[in-house]
VEXVO-71863 format. One line per field, with one value per residue: x, y, z of N, C-alpha, C in turn; residue number from 1; residue in one letter; chain. Coordinates in steps of 0.05 Angstrom, whole numbers, padded with zeros to 5 digits. Example, Ala and Ser with C-alpha at 12.3 -4.5 7.8 and 13.67 -1.06 7.14 Angstrom:
# VEXVO-71863
n_xx <- [00264;00257]
n_yy <- [-00114;-00045]
n_zz <- [00156;00142]
ca_xx <- [00246;00273]
ca_yy <- [-00090;-00021]
ca_zz <- [00156;00143]
c_xx <- [00264;00258]
c_yy <- [-00066;00001]
c_zz <- [00156;00157]
seq <- [1;2]
type <- [A;S]
mol <- [A;A]
# end
This chain:
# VEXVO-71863
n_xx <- [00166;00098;00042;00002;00021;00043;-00001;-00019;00025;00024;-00028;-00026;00026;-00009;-00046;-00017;-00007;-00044;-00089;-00071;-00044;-00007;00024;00043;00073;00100;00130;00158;00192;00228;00250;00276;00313;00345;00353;00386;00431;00448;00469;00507;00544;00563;00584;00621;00647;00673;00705;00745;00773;00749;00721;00773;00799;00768;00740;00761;00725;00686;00609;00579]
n_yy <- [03441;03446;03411;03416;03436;03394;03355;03391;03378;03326;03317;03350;03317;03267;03281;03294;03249;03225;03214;03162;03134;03091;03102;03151;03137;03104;03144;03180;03144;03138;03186;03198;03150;03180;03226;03206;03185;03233;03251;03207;03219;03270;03256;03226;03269;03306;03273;03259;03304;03351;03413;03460;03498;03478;03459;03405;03348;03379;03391;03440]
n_zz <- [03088;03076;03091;03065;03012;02998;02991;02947;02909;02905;02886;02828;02804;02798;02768;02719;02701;02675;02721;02737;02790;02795;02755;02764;02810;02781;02746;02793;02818;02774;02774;02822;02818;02778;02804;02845;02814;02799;02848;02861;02826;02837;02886;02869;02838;02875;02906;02877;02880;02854;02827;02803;02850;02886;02953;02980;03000;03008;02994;02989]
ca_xx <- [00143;00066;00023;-00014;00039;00051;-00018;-00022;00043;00017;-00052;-00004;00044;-00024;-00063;00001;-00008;-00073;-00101;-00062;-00032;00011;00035;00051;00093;00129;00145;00166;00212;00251;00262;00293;00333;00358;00367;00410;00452;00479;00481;00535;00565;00581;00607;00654;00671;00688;00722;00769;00782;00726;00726;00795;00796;00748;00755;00761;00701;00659;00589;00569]
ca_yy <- [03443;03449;03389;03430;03443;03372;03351;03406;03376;03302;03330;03353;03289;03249;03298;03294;03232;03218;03199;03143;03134;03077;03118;03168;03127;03107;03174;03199;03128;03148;03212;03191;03145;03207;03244;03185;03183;03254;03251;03198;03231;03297;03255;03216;03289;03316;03246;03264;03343;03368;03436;03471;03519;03471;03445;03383;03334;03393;03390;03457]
ca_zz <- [03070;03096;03083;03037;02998;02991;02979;02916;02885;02897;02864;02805;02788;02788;02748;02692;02689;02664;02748;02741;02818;02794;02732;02781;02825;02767;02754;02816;02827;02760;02789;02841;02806;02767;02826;02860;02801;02793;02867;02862;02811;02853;02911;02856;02834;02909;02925;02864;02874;02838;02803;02810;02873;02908;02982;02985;03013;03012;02964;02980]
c_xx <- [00118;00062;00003;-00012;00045;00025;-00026;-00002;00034;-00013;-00041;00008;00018;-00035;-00044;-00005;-00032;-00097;-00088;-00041;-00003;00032;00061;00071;00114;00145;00167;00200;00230;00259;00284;00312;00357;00374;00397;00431;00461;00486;00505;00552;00582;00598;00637;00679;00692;00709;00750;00781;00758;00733;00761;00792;00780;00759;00748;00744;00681;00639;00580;00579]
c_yy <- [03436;03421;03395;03424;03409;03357;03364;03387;03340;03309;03327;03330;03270;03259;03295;03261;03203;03208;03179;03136;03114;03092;03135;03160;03112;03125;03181;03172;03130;03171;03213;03172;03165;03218;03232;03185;03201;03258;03237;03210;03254;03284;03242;03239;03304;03295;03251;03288;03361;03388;03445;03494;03503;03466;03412;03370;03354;03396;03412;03485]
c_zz <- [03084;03082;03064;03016;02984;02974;02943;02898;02879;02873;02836;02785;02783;02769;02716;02685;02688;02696;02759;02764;02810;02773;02749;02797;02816;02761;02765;02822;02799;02764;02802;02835;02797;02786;02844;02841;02801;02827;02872;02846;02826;02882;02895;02837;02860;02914;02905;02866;02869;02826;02818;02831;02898;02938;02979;03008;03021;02991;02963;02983]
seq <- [1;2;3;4;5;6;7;8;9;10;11;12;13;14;15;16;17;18;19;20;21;22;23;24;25;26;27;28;29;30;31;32;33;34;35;36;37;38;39;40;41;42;43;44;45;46;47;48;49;50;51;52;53;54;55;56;57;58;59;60]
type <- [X;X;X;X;X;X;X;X;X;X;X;X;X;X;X;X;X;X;X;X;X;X;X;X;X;X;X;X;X;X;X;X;X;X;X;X;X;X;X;X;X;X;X;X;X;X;X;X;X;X;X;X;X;X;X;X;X;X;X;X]
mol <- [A;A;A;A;A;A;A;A;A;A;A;A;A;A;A;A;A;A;A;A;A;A;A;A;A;A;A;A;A;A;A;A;A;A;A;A;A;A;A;A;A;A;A;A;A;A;A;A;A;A;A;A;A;A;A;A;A;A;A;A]
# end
């Protein structure tokens, strides 16, 4: 990703939420909460089998 590209989307998440930088970085750190959680979830589905046909210890 360019630095551009990054600057626009930082622009963005502050702009939603009202300028507020701190707002914003709450935001972004429940996000990533989020994201960390279904991430464990798919390794505690791989670590069990996962879908039927899968390979085993593979996520993608």
């Amino acid at each position: 990703m360019s630095s551009g590209f990054h600057e626009a989307a930082i622009d963005e998440i502050v702009a939603r939420c009202n300028g507020d930088i701190r707002g914003a970085l709450k935001a972004l750190l429940l996000v990533n909460e989020q994201l960390e959680a279904e991430l464990a979830e798919l390794h505690a589905a791989v670590a069990d089998g996962g879908p039927v046909g899968a390979k085993r210890g593979v996520l993608h």
